[in-house]
N, C-alpha and C positions, 0 to 999 in steps of 0.2 A: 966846284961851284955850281956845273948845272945840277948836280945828283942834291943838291941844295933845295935848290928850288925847284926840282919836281917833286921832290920828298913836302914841301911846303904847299905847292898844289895840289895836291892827293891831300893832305890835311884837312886842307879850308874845302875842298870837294865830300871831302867825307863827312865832316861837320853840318854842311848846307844840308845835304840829303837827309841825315838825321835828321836836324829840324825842320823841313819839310813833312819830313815823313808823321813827327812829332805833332804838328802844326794841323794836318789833316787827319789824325786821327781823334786832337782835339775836335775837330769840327766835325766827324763821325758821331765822336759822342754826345754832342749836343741832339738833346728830342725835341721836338713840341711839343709843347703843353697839349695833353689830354683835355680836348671838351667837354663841359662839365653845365649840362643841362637839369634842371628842380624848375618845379612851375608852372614851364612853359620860358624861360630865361637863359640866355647861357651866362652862365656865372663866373667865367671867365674875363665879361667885359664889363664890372663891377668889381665894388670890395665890398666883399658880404658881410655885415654884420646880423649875430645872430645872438638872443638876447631874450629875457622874459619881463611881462610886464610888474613894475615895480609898485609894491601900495604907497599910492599918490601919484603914481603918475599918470598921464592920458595922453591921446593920440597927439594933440598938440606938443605938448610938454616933448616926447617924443622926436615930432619931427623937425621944431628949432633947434635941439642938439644937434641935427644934421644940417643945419645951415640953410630952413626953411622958414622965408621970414612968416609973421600973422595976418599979412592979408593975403597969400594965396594960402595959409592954412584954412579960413574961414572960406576961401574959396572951395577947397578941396572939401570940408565938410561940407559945402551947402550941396555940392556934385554930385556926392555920393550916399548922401543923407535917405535913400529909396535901398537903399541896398544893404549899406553897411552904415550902425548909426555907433559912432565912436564913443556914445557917452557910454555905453555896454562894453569895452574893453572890459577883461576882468585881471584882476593881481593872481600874479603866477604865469599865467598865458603865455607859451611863449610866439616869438615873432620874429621877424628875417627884417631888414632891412637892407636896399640892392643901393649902393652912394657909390657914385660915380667917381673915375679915378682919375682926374685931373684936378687942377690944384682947389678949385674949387669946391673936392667933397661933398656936393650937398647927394641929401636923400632924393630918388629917385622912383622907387617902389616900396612899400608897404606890402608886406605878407602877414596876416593873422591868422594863427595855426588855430582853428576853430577844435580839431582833434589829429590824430593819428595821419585820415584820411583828407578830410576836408581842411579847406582854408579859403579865409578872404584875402584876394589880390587887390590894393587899388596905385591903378599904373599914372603918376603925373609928371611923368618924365618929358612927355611931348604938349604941347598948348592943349589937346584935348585929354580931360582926365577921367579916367575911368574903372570903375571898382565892379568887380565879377565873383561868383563862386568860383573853387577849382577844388577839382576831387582827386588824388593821383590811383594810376589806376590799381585795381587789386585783383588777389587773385582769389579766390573763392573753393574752397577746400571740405569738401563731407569728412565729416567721421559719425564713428558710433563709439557711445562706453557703455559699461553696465559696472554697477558699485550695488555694495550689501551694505546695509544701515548698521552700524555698531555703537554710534553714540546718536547722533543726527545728521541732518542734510548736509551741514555747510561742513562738520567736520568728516562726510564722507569725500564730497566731494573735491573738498581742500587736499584731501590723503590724493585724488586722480589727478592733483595737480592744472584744475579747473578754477579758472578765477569768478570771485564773488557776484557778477555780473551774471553771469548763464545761472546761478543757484538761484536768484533774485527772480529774475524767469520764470524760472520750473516753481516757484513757489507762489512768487506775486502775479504771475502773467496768465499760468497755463491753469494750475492745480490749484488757486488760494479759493476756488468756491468748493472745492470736492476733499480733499484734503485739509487735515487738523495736522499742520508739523510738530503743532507740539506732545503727539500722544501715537508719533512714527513708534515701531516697535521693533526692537533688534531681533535681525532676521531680515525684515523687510527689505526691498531690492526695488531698482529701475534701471532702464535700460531707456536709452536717449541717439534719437539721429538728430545730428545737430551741423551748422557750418562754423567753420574760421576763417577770416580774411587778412590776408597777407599782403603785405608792400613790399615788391621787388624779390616774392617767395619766400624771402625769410624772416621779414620783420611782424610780428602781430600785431594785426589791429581793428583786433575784437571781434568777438562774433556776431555771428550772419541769425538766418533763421533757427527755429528750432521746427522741425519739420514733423516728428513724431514722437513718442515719450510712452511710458509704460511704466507703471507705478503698481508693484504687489506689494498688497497692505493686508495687513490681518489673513491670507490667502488667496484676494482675489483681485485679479488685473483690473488695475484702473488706465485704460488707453487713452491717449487723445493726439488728434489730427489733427494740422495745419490744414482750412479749407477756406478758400473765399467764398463766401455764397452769394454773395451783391458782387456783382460783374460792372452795375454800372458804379459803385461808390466805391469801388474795388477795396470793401474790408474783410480780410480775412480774421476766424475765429478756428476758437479749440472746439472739437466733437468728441463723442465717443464712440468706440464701434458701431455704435447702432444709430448712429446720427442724432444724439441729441447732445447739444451745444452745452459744455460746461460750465461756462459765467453764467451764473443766476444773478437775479433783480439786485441781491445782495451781498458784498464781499464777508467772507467771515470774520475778519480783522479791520482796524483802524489803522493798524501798526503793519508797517511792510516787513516781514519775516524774523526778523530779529526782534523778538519782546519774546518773554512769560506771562504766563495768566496769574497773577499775586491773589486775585482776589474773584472767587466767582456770582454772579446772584447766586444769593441768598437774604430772603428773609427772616432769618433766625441768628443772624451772625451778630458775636461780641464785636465791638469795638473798642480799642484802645482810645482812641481819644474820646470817647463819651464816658470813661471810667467803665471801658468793662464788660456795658451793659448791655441787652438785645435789643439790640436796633438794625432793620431791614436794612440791609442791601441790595437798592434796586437795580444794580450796574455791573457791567463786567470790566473790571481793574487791569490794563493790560500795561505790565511793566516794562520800561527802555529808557535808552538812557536820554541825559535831558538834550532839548532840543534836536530831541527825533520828530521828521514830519509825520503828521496824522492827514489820512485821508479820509474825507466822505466815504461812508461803503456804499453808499446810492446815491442818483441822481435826486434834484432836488432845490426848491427854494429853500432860501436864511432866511428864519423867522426869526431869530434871536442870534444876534453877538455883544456879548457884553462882559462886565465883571460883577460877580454877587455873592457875598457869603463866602458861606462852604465849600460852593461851585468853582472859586476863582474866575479865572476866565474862560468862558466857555462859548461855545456854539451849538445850535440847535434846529436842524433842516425837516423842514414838513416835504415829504417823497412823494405822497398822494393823501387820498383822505382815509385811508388805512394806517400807514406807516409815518413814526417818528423819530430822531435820531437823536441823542444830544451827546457832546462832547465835555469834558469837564478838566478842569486842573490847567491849564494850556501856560504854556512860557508865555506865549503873543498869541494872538487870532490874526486872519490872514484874510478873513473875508467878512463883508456886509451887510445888515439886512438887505433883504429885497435881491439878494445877488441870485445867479442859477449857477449850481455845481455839479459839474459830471461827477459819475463814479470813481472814485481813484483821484479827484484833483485835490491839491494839497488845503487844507483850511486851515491849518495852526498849527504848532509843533506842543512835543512834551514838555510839561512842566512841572512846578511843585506850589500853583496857588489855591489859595482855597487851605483846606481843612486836609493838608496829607502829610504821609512822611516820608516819602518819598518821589524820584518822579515816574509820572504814569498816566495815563490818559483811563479816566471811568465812562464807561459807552454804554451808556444807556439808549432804550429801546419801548415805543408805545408801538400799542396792536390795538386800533379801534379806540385812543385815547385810554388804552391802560399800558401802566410798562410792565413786561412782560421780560422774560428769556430769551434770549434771538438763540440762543444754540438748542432752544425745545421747542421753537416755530418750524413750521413747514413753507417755508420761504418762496413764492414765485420766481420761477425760472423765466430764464429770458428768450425772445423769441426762437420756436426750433426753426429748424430746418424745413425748406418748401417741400411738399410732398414729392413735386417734379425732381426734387435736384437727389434726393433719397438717393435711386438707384445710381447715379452717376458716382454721387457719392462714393459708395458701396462696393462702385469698382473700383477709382481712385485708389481707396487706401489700402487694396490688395496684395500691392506689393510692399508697400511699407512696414502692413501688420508682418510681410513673412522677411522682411528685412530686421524687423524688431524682436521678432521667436527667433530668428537664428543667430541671434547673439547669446553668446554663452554667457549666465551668471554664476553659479555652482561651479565652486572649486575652482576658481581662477585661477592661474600659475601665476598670475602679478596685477593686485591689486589697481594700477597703475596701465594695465595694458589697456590700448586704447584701437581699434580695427579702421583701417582707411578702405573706404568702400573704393574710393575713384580717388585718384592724385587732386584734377581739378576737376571739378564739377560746376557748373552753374545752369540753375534752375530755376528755367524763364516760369512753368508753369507753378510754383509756390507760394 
C-alpha cells in the first residue's frame, strides 16, 4: 500500500513540474510588441488606417466615417485653413488616418501623403489642433551614367532604367534652349552627374539635383553646370564652360519634350483642307497628344484669349515691343487678357479647334510686327554671368568637367551600368 502511493506522489510531482516547466516557457515566449514609429507617432497606440483618396470624397466626408461629428469638423477646417486648405485634397492621394482604439474609434490624426517624402499632418486629438508640414528623412545618393543615342532621349534613357522625370530635365530644364531633340543623331552621347533620394536607403523617391550634364551632338560637347549666381535670391542656373547661361529670352518649344514637328513655316505649303492649294504657313505645327500642356516660351502679357475661326482657341502674348507669340487650336485656354506669364507657365493644353486634323498646338511668331521663323531668328539670351563671379566660376566647375570626362561612353560592357561616385553624398554647396 505505501509503494502505492509513493508511486502516486512521484506521478502528480512529476506532472506539476512539467507543467510548470510548460507554463514558463510559455511565458518566455511571449515578446513585446516592436515599437512602430511613421510621422513622428507611435503607431502602436492607434489603429491605422491607410487608404487613398476616393473621386467625391473630401476631408469632411472622410473624417465622419471616423466618428467626427460637423462642428468640430468646420472647426478643424477653419484651424488649419493657413496651412493646409482641404478643398485641394486630390483623388488617388493617398492618406493614413491614426483612430484611437477604445470603443469609441473616432479619428484622431490626418496624414496627407503630399508625395513619397513629404506629408500634411493635422494633429486634433487634443483641444488644440494643429496641422504642420513633415518631410521623412532621406538619404541622398550621387551617381553618374553615360548612354549613346540609338533611337532618341527617352528610349535611351528608358534602356538605363532611368525614370521619365530626370529625361524631362535634361530636356525641358537644362538643354530645351541649346538642343533640337528632335534632330538627336545616332551616335550622339551624354554623360550626366545627377542625385537619388531614398527613404530608409532602399525605397526611391525621386531625384535630387542634376549637378552637371554633357551632351555631344553632331561632334561637339555641349556642357552645362548647376551655378547659383544670385546669392541673395538664391537662383541657381545652367552655364556653359565658358560661363554663359543656357536659357535664352526664348524656349524652343511650346510643347514639353514629347511632340514632333508635323508641320514647319512655310510659305509655299499645300494644304489639304483648302483643296490642295498654296497657301502660307505662317506657324510651326507641333504635334502631341491631346490635352498636352502648352507653355508660354517667354515671359509676357495676354493680349488676346479667345475663340476665332480657323484659330479655335487661342492665345496670343505681346513679350516686349519686338517680340509676339500666338498659340492656336487649344482644347481650353488657361489664362486672361491682361494676365502676366512667366516662361514655362502653362496657358492651355492641345487640341483640335479650329481648322485641323489633328491635335497640335500651331506657334506662331512676330519680329517687329511681322511673323517670322523663330528657328531662323537669332534670339536674345538671357542675362550672363557677372564678370566678377566669371573666375569663381571657372574654378567651380573643375572638378565636375573632370568628373564628367572621366566617365566612359565608348564601348560600354552594359548599356545599363551606372558608376557611384560616394554611397551618400549631400551637397550643401549646389
Amino acid at each position: 500500500m505505501k509503494t502505492f502511493i509513493y508511486a502516486f506522489i512521484f506521478v502528480c510531482l512529476f506532472f506539476s513540474c512539467k507543467e510548470n516547466k510548460r507554463q514558463l516557457a510559455s511565458t518566455q515566449d511571449v515578446k513585446t510588441p516592436k515599437n512602430v514609429y511613421e510621422y513622428g507617432f507611435k503607431l502602436n497606440n492607434y489603429k491605422v488606417v491607410n487608404d487613398t483618396i476616393k473621386s467625391g470624397e473630401s476631408f469632411g466626408i472622410i473624417l465622419d466615417r471616423y466618428h467626427i461629428d460637423y462642428p468640430k469638423i468646420n472647426t478643424i477646417v477653419s484651424k488649419i485653413k493657413d496651412t493646409f486648405d482641404v478643398r485641394h485634397v486630390r483623388t488617388g492621394k493617398p492618406y493614413t488616418v491614426l483612430v484611437s482604439k477604445d470603443s469609441t474609434e473616432k479619428a484622431q490624426v490626418f496624414i496627407y501623403k503630399n508625395s513619397k517624402i513629404a506629408a500634411t499632418i493635422v494633429n486634433f486629438k487634443d483641444s488644440i489642433i494643429t496641422a504642420y508640414k513633415y518631410q521623412k528623412p532621406i538619404k541622398v545618393v550621387e551617381k553618374k551614367v553615360a548612354g549613346i543615342i540609338n533611337d532618341n532621349l527617352s528610349v535611351t534613357m528608358d534602356s538605363l532604367h532611368l525614370q521619365p522625370s530626370l529625361t524631362n530635365t535634361i530636356a525641358d530644364d537644362i538643354y530645351a534652349w541649346t538642343l533640337d531633340f528632335e534632330r538627336l543623331q545616332k551616335g550622339d552621347s551624354f554623360k550626366i552627374i545627377y542625385e537619388e533620394k531614398f527613404i530608409n536607403d532602399t525605397v526611391f523617391a525621386g531625384y535630387g539635383k542634376v549637378k552637371a550634364a554633357v551632351f555631344n551632338h553632331k561632334g561637339k560637347n555641349l556642357y552645362a553646370y548647376r551655378f547659383m549666381a544670385d546669392s541673395i535670391k538664391k537662383e541657381y542656373d545652367y552655364y556653359d564652360e565658358d560661363g554663359k547661361m543656357l536659357r535664352s529670352a526664348f524656349l524652343k518649344s511650346p510643347i514639353k519634350f514629347q511632340y514632333r514637328i508635323s508641320s514647319r513655316y512655310n510659305l509655299t505649303r499645300r494644304i489639304r483642307l483648302y483643296g490642295n492649294r498654296v497657301r502660307p504657313h505662317k506657324g510651326t505645327d507641333f504635334a502631341a497628344k491631346y490635352g498636352t500642356p502648352i507653355m508660354t516660351t517667354a515671359s509676357g502679357t495676354v493680349i488676346e484669349s479667345t475663340r476665332r475661326g480657323g484659330n479655335g482657341n487661342y492665345v496670343k502674348i505681346k513679350h516686349n515691343s519686338t517680340y509676339t507669340t500666338q498659340y492656336l487650336h487649344m482644347k481650353r485656354r488657361n489664362v486672361r487678357v491682361g494676365d502676366y506669364v512667366k516662361q514655362g507657365d502653362i496657358i492651355g493644353w492641345v487640341g483640335m479647334t479650329g481648322n485641323t486634323t489633328g491635335p497640335h498646338v500651331c506657334y506662331r511668331f512676330w519680329k517687329n510686327g511681322k511673323q517670322v521663323d523663330p528657328f531662323k531668328q537669332k534670339l536674345p539670351s538671357a542675362a550672363p554671368l557677372k564678370k566678377e563671379l566669371k573666375p569663381i566660376y571657372l574654378e567651380f566647375i573643375k572638378p565636375l568637367k573632370q568628373q564628367l570626362d572621366s566617365i566612359p561612353v565608348n564601348n560600354l560592357p552594359n548599356p545599363n551600368t551606372v558608376i557611384v561616385k560616394n554611397d551618400e553624398f549631400v551637397a550643401n554647396n549646389y
